[in-house]
C-alpha positions as CSV (number, residue, x, y, z in Angstrom):
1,X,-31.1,11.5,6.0
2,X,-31.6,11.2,9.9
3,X,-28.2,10.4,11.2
4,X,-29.9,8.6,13.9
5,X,-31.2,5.7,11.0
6,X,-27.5,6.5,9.6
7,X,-25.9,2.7,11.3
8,X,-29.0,0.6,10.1
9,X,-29.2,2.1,6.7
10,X,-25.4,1.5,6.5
11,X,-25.4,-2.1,7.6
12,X,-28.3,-2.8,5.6
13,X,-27.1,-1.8,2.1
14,X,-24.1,-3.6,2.7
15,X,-25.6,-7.1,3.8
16,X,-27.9,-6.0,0.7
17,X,-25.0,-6.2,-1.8
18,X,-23.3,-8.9,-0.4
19,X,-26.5,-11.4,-1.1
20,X,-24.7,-10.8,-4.8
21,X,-22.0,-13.3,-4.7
22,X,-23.1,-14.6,-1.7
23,X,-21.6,-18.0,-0.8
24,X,-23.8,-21.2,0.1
25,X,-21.2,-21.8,3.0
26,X,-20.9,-17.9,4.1
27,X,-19.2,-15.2,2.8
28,X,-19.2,-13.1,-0.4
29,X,-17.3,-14.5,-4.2
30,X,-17.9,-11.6,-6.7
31,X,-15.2,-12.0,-8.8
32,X,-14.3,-9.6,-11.9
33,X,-17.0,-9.8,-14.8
34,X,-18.9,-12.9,-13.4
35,X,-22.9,-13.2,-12.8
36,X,-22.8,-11.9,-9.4
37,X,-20.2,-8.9,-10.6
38,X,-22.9,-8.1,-13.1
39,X,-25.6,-8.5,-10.9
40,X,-24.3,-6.0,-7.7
41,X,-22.9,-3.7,-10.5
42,X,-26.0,-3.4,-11.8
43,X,-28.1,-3.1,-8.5
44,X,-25.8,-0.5,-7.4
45,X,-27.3,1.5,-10.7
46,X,-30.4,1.1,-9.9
47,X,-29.8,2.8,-6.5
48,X,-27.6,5.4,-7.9
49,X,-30.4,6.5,-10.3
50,X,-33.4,6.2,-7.6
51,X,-31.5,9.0,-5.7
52,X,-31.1,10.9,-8.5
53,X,-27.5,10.2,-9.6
54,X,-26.5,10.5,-13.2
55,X,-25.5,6.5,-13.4
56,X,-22.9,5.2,-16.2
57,X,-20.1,2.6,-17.0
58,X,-17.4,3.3,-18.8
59,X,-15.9,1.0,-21.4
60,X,-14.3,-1.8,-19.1
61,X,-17.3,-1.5,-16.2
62,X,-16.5,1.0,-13.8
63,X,-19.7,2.2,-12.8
64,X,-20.5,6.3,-12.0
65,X,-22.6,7.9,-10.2
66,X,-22.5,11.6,-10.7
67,X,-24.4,14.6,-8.8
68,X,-23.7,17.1,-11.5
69,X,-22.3,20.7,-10.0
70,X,-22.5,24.6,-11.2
71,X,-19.0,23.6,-12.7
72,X,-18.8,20.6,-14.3
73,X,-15.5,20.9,-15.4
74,X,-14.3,19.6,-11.9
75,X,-15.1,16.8,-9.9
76,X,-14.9,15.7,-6.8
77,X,-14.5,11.4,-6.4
78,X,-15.3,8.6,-3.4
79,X,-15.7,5.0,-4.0
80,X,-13.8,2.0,-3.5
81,X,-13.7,-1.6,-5.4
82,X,-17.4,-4.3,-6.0
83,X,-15.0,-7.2,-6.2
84,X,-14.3,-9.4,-3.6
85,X,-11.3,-11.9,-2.9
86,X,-12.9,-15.7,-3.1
87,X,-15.1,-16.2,0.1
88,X,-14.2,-12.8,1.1
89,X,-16.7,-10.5,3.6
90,X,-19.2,-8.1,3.1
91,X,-17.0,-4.8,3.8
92,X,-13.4,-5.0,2.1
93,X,-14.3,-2.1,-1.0
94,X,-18.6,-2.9,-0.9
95,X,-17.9,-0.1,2.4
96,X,-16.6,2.7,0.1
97,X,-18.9,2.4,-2.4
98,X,-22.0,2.3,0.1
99,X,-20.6,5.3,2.2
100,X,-20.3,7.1,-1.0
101,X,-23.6,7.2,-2.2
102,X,-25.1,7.3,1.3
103,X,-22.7,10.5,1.7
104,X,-23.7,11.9,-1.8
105,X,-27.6,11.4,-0.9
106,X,-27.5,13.5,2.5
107,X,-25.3,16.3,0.6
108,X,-28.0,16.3,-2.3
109,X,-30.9,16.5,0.1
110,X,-29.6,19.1,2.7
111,X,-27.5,21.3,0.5
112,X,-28.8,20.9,-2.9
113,X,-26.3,21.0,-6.4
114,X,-23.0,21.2,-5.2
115,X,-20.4,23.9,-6.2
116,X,-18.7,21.0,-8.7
117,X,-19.7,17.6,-9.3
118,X,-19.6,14.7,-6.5
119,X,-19.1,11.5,-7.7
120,X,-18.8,7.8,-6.6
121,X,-17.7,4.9,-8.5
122,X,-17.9,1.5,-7.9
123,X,-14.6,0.3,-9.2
124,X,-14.8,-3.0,-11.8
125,X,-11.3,-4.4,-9.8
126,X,-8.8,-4.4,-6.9
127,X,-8.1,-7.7,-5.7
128,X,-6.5,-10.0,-8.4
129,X,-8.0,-12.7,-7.3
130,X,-9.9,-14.3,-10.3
131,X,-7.1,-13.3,-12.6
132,X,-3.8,-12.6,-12.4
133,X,-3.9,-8.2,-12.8
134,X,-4.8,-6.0,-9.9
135,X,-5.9,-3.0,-9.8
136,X,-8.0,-3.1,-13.2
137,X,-10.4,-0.4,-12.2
138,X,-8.8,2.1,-11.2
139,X,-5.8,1.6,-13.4
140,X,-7.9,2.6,-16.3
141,X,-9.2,5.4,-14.4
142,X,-6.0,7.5,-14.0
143,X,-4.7,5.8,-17.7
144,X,-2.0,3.1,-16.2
145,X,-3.7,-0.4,-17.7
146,X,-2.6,-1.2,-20.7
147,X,-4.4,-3.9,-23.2
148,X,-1.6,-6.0,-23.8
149,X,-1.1,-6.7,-19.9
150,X,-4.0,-9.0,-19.5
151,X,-5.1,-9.9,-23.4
152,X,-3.3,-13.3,-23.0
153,X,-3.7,-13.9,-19.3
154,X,-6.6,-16.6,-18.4
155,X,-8.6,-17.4,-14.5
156,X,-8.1,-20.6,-13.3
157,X,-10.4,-22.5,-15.0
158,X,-8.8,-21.3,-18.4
159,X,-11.3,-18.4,-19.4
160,X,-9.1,-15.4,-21.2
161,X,-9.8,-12.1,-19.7
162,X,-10.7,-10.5,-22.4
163,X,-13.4,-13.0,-23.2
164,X,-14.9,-12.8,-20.3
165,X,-14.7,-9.3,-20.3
166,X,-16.8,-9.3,-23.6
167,X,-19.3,-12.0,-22.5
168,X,-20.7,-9.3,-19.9
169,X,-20.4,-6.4,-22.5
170,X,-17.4,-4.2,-21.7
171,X,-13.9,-3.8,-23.8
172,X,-10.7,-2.3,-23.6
173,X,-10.9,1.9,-23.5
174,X,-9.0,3.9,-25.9
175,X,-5.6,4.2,-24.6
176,X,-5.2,7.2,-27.0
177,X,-7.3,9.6,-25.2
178,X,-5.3,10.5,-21.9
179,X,-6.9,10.4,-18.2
180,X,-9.7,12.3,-17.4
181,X,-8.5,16.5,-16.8
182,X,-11.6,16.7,-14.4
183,X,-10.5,15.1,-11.5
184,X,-9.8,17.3,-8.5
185,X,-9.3,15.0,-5.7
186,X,-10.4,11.5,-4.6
187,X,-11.6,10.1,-1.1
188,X,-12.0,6.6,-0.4
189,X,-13.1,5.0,2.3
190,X,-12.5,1.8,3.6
191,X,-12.1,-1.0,6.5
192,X,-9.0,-0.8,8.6
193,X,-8.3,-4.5,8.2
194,X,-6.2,-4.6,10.8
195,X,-6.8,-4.0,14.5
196,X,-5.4,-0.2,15.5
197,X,-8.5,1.1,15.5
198,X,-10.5,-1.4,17.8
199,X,-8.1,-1.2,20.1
200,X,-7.7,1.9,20.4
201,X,-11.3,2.5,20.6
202,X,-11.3,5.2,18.0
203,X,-14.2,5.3,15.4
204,X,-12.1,6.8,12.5
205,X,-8.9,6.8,11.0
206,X,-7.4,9.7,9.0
207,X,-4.7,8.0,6.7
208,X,-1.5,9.7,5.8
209,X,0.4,7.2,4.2
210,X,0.3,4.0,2.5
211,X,3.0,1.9,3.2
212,X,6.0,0.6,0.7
213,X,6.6,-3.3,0.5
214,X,9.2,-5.3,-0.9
215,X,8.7,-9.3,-1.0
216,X,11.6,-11.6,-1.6
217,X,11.7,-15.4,-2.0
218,X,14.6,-16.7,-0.2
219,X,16.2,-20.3,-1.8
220,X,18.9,-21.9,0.3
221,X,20.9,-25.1,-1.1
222,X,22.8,-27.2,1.1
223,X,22.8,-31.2,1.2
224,X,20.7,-34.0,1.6
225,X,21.7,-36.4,3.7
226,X,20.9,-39.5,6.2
227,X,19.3,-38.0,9.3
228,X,21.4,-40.5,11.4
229,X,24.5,-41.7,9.7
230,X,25.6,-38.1,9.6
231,X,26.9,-36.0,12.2
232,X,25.4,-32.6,13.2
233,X,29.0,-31.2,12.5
234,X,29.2,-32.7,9.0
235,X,26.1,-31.3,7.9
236,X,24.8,-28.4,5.0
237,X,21.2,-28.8,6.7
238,X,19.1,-25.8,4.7
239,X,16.4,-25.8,7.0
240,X,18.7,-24.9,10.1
241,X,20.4,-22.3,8.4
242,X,16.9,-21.0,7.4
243,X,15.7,-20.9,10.8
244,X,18.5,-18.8,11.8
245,X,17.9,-16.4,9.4
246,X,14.0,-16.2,10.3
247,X,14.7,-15.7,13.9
248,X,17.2,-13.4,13.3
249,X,14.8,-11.0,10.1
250,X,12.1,-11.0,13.1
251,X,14.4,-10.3,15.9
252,X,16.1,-7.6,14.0
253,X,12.5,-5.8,12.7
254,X,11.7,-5.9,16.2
255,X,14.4,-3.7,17.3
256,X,14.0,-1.3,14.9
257,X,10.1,-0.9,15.7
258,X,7.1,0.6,14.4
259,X,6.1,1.1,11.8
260,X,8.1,-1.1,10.3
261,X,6.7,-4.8,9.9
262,X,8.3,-8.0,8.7
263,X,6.7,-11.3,7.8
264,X,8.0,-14.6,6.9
265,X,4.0,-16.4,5.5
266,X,5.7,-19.3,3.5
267,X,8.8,-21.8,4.4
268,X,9.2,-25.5,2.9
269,X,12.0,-27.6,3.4
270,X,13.4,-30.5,0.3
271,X,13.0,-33.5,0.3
272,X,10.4,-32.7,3.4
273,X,10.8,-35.8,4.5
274,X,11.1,-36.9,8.8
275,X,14.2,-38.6,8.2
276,X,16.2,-36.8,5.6
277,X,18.6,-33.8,6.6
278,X,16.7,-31.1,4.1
279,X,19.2,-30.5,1.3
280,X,16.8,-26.9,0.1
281,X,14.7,-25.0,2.5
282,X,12.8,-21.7,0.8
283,X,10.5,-18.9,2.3
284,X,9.5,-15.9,1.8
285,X,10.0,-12.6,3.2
286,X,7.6,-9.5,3.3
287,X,8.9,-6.2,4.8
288,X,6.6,-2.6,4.9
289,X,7.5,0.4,6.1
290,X,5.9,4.2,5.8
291,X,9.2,5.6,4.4
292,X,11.1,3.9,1.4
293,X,14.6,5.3,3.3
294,X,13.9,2.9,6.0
295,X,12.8,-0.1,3.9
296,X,15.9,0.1,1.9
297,X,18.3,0.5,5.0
298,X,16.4,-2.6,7.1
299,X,16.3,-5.0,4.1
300,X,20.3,-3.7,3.1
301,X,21.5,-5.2,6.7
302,X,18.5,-7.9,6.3
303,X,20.4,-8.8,3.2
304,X,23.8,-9.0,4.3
305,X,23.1,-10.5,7.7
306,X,21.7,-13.2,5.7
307,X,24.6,-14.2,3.2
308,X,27.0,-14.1,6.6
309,X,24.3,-16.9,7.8
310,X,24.8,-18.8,4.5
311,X,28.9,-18.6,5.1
312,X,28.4,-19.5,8.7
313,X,26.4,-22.9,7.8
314,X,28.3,-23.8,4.3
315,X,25.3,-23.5,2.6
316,X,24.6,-21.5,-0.7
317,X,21.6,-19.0,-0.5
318,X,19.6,-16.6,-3.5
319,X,17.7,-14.1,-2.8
320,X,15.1,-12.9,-5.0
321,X,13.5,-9.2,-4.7
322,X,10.1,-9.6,-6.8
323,X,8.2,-6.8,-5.4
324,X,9.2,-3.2,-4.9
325,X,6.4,-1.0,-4.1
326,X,7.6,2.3,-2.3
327,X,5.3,3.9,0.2
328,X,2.6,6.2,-1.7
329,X,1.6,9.7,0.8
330,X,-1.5,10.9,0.8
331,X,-1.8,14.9,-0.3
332,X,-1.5,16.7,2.7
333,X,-4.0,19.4,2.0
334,X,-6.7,16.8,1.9
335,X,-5.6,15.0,4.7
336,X,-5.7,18.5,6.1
337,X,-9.4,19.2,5.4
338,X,-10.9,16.2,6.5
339,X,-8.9,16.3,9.7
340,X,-10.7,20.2,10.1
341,X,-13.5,18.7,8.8
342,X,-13.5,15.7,11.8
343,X,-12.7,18.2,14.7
344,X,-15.9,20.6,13.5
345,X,-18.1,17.7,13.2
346,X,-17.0,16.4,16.8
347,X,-15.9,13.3,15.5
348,X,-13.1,11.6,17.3
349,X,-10.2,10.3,15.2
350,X,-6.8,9.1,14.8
351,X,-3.9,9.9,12.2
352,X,-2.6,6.8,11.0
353,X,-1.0,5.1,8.1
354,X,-2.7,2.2,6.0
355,X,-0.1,-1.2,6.0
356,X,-2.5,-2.6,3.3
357,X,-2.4,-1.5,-0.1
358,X,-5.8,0.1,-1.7
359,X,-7.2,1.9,-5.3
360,X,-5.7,5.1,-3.5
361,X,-1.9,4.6,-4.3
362,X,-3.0,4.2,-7.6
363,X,-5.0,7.8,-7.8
364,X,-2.7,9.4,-5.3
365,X,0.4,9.9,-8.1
366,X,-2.3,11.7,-10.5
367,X,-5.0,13.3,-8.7
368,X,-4.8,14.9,-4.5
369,X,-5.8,11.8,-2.6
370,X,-6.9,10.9,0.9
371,X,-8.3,7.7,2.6
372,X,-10.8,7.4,5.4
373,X,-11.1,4.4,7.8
374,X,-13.2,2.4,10.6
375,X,-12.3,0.1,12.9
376,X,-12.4,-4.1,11.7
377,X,-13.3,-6.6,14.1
378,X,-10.2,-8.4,15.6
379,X,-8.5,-6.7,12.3
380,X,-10.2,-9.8,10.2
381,X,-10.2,-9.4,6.6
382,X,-10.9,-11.1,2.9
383,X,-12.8,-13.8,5.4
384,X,-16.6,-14.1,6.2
385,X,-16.1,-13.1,9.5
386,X,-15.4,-9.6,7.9
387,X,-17.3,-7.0,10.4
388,X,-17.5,-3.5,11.2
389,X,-20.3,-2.2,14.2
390,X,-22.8,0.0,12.9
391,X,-22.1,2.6,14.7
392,X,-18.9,2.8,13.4
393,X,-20.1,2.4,9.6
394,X,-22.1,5.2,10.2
395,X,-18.7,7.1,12.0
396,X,-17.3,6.7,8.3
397,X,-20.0,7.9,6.9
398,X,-20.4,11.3,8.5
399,X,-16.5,11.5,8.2
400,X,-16.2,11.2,4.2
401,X,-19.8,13.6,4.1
402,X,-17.6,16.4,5.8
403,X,-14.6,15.6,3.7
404,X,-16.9,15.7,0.1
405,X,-19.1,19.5,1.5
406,X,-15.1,20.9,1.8
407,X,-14.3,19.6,-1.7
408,X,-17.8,19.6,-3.4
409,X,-19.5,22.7,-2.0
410,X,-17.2,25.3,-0.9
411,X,-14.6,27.2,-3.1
């Protein structure tokens, strides 16, 4: 591979997979197990075997493809998700996959059969977006998913999982045999999707860390009333004593600073209606931080400073932790190497943390895991305006190809 063709070839393949799923009005829609699922899965075969990759699914369509080494008793794994979210872009998981082979393909033709195997896989699932279960592919791939989690779960126009998993061919695995013993480390790359990167001007990000999240719905009850027959000191309005407590979550996650992050996405007052004091006001609340210590002690005083609001106001509040993800490290000694790796190669990088979650806190409890990224335009994500500069694709590229000769070639 010329390195110098190394930005075309990249951008090409990946407007190449996105014509599967490719939406009339822009953007990509390749959902879990539909026709344009099938279609990209299979396409990406097709390219894995034309290099000379040993190509297979396993039983719920994760798709392989192996360069076999002198040991194949260990194995060395890249690769991200083929889904996409509904009129998503052409780089969230399609990126990993792409890099991967392209990476594989310039290791097979300049250094020949690798010391142990180097593989990529093209994940079945990440995003949850045409059922209700994340994480499918690579849940299976380190033994987590379990059948009766999505046998009686449907998409939204009422198709069970599980049949439309068997309409394209694939089943359930055999949750008796336990995860694969080969697996020695696993390197995904991916999009930033957010804007650190650009900014900064730096083609590649070396990540150290995903972060933790916990979410919370947030109900407050107080009393409906008429918006001019009762005075503002007479009144249990929900929505004010809301606001307070927005203001006051933001205000207080700004003085503590990065890398922690808090976001209020959703807020709705009851009855919602211009002249009604609002008797119920709810929103939601999502906080991530890099270490679980600090998510704990921010959403502790976030917690209390909100029930003193409630008291204040006369109004009765719940809130609901539903989600409580703690933060997932990558293994050091592979951050480590790639890091070497980066500095040998002259490529220039940045140490960062990932405030999105990705296949690689999945992997990173049971197999040595590391993630690789390159910048997104104005951070844009799961949108059609998804876009990474060739040059930088190609950044990625020669990034994970160092990262895979460490792993795959040398003892």
């Amino acid at each position: 591979m010329n390195f110098d063709k190394l930005p075309e070839e990249a951008a090409s393949r990946l407007d190449w997979l996105g014509s599967y799923g490719e939406d009339p009005e822009g953007g990509v829609s390749r959902l879990l197990y539909s026709k344009a699922w099938v279609e990209g899965q299979n396409a990406l075969k097709g390219w894995m075997e034309e290099i000379g990759l040993e190509a297979k699914f396993d039983e719920i369509g994760n798709l392989f493809g192996t360069l076999k080494g002198k040991n194949t008793n260990e194995t060395v794994l890249t690769g991200s998700h083929v889904d996409t979210v509904k009129n998503g872009g052409k780089y969230d998981g399609a990126y990993g996959i792409i890099a991967g082979i392209l990476a594989i393909k310039y290791l097979k033709e300049t250094y020949g059969e690798p010391l142990r195997n180097i593989e990529v896989v093209s994940m079945a699932e990440e995003e949850g977006s045409r059922f209700p279960y994340a994480f499918w592919g690579s849940k299976n791939i380190v033994g987590l998913a379990k059948r009766e989690e999505v046998e009686n779960i449907k998409d939204f126009e009422g198709i069970p999982f599980v049949e439309a998993m068997k309409n394209v061919g694939f089943g359930f695995r055999d949750e008796s045999k336990g995860m694969r013993e080969d697996l020695k480390a696993f390197v995904e790359v991916h999009v930033e999707q957010g804007s650190v990167l650009e900014t900064e001007k730096i083609p590649v990000g070396v990540v150290n860390n995903i972060v933790g999240q916990r979410r919370y719905t947030v109900e407050i009850t107080g009393e409906a009333n008429h918006a001019g027959t009762t005075p503002m000191g007479y009144r249990k309005d929900a929505m004010y004593a809301a606001s307070q407590m927005v203001y006051e979550i933001i205000s207080m996650c700004k003085e503590e600073g990065d890398p922690l992050v808090t976001t209020v996405g959703k807020i709705e007052a009851q009855p919602s209606i211009v002249n009604v004091v609002p008797g119920k006001a709810i929103f939601t609340i999502d906080v991530r931080h890099t270490e679980k210590e600090a998510i704990v002690s921010f959403t502790e005083k976030m917690t209390a400073r909100m029930e003193a609001i409630s008291k204040e106001h006369g109004v009765e509040t719940n809130i609901d932790l539903w989600m409580d993800a703690d933060p997932v490290p990558m293994d050091q000694k592979v951050v480590e190497l790639i890091e070497k790796q980066c500095k040998e190669n002259g490529l220039t990088f940045k140490l960062m943390h990932s405030g999105a979650g990705h296949d690689s806190q999945i992997f990173a409890p049971a197999v040595p895991t590391a993630m690789l990224f390159v910048p997104s335009l104005k951070g844009i994500s799961h949108n059609p305006a998804e876009f990474t500069e060739p040059a930088d694709l190609a950044e990625g590229v020669k990034a994970l190809i160092g990262a895979l000769y460490e792993l795959g070639y040398k003892e």
